[in-house]
N, C-alpha and C positions, 0 to 999 in steps of 0.2 A: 514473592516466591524466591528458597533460595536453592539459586543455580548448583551450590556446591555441595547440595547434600544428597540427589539422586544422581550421577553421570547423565548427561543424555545417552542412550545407546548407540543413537544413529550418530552422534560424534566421536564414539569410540570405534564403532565399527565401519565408518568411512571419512577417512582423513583429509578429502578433497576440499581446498579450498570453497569460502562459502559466499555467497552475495543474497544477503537478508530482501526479503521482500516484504512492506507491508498495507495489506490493503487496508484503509480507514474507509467503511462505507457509509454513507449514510442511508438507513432504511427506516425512513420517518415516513411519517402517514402519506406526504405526497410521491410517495415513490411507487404508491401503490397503482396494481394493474399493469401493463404494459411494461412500465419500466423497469417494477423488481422483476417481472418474467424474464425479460430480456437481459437485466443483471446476471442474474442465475444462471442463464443461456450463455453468459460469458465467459463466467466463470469455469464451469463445465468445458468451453474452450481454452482457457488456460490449463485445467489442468492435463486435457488431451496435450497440449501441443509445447507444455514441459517434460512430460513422461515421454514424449516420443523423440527428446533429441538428447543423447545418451551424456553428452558434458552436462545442460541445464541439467537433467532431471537429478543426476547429484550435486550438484552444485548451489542450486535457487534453493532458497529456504522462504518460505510462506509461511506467513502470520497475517489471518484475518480478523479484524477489530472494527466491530458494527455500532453503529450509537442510532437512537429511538427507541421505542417505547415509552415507557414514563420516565422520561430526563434521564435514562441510561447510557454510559456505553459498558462494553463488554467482549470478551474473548470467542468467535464464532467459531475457531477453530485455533487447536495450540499450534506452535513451530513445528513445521514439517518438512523436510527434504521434499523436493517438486515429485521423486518417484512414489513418495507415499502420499501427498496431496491428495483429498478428497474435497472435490465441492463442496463445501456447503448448499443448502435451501434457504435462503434469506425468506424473510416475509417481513413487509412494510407495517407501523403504525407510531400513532405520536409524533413526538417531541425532533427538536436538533440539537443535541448536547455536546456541538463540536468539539468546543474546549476540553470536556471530560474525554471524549476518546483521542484526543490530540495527547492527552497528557499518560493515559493510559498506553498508547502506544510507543511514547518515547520510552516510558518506562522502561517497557518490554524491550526492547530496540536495544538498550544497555544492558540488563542481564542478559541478554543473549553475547551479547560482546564479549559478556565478562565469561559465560562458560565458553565461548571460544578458545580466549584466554587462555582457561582452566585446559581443557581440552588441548594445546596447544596447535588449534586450526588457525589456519590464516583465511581474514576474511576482506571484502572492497566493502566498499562504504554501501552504509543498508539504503534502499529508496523507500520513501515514504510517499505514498500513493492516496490522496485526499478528493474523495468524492462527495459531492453536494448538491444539491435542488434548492437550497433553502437556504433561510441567514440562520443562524445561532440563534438558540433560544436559553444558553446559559453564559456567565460571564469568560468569554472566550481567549479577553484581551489578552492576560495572563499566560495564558496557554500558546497564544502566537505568539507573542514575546521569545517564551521558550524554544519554539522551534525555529524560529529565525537566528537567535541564536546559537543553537545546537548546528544548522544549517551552514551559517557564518564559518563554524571552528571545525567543517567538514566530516560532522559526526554523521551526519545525513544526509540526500539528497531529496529537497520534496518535489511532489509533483500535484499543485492541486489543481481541478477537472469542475469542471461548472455544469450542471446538466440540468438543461433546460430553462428557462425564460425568470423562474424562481431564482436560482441562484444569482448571488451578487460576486462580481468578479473584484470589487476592491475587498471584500471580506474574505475571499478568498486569498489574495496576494498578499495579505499580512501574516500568511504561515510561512509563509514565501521570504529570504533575505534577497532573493530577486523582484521581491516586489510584483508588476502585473504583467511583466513579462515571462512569468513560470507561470501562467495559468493559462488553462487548456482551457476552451466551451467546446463540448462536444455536441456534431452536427445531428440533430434529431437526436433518436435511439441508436444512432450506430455503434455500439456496445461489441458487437460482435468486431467488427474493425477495431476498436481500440484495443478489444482483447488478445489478438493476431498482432498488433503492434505493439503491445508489453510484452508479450511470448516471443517476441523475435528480439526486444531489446535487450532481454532478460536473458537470452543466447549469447550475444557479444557479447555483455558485462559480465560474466561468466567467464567466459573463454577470455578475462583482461585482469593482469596483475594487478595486486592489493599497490593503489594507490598510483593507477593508471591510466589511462582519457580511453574512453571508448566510443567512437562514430555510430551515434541511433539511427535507425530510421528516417525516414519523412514522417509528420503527425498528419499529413495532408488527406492522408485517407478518412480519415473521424474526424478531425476537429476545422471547428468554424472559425470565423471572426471572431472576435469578444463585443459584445453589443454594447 
């Protein structure tokens, strides 16, 4: 896509510093029942609980990038300021084609930098939000590579989330330049707590100058040990 040949509007028309969000979900066949419901149910709380605090909701910019079905991933919804954010409806099936949405998303991640740029918004470093049940089922090496690197030279911050017994936490840690100290297992389905705790982290980095340390949360509310 190229960033310089439509304007975004919403960066012409609201000049307020930006902090990129991007969710990588995974909605492969074992996510089905229960836990895409309750994804969906999370989401639905993010966007409630960015719209309702007047700096995020202009400020957070959302981009959600789903991978499953047959070895895809894909764009579920484009860049959107938090006040124009709409849930998506995820639905589970297939494949883990982590690698492709890992690389799919960095992509994105940089043309948005670049119409920044263009636009001349100032922005804090985007978070990259990596969810899992499952190992990879395309060659993903590649792909972590790139984001530990991108990670390393503070292009990004990631954050990957382990959900459920499925997921592997060392396969997760290698998108990570933290290694297996940036990965999350989250307790049960509590979806809905993690989602209240990225809508309140997504508040402070916001309200925190481009190239600034911002104090999170506790994760103690969702997330378990690492098994």
């Amino acid at each position: 896509m190229d960033n310089n040949a439509i304007p975004d509007v919403a960066l012409v028309d609201n000049a307020e510093q930006r902090t990129p969000l991007v969710l990588v979900l995974d909605c492969s066949g074992s996510m089905a029942g229960a836990p895409i419901q309750q994804l969906n149910e999370g989401l639905q709380l993010l966007e409630h609980e960015l719209k309702a605090d007047p700096i995020a909701a202009k400020r957070v910019r959302v981009l959600i990038v789903t991978f499953g079905g047959m070895d895809s991933a894909e764009v579920a919804g484009e860049w959107s300021d938090a006040m124009d954010f709409v849930a998506p409806q995820l639905a589970a099936s297939g494949t883990t084609p982590t690698g492709q949405a890992i690389d799919l998303a960095l992509q994105r991640i940089e043309e948005e930098k670049q119409a920044f740029r263009t636009a001349g918004v100032a922005y804090t470093r985007p978070w990259l939000f990596l969810m899992s049940d499952g190992v990879p089922t395309d060659h993903w090496e590649g792909a972590a590579d790139g984001c530990r690197q991108a990670e390393a030279a503070n292009k990004v911050a990631v954050f990957p989330l382990a959900v459920g017994s499925g997921a592997d936490d060392d396969t997760l840690a290698a998108f990570s330049h933290r290694g297996k100290a940036a990965v999350k297992r989250l307790d049960g389905l509590k979806f809905s707590e993690l989602f209240l705790w990225l809508s309140a982290s997504m508040k402070v980095v916001s309200q925190s100058r481009p190239g600034g340390h911002a104090q999170l949360p506790a994760t103690d509310t969702w997330s378990s040990a690492p098994t």
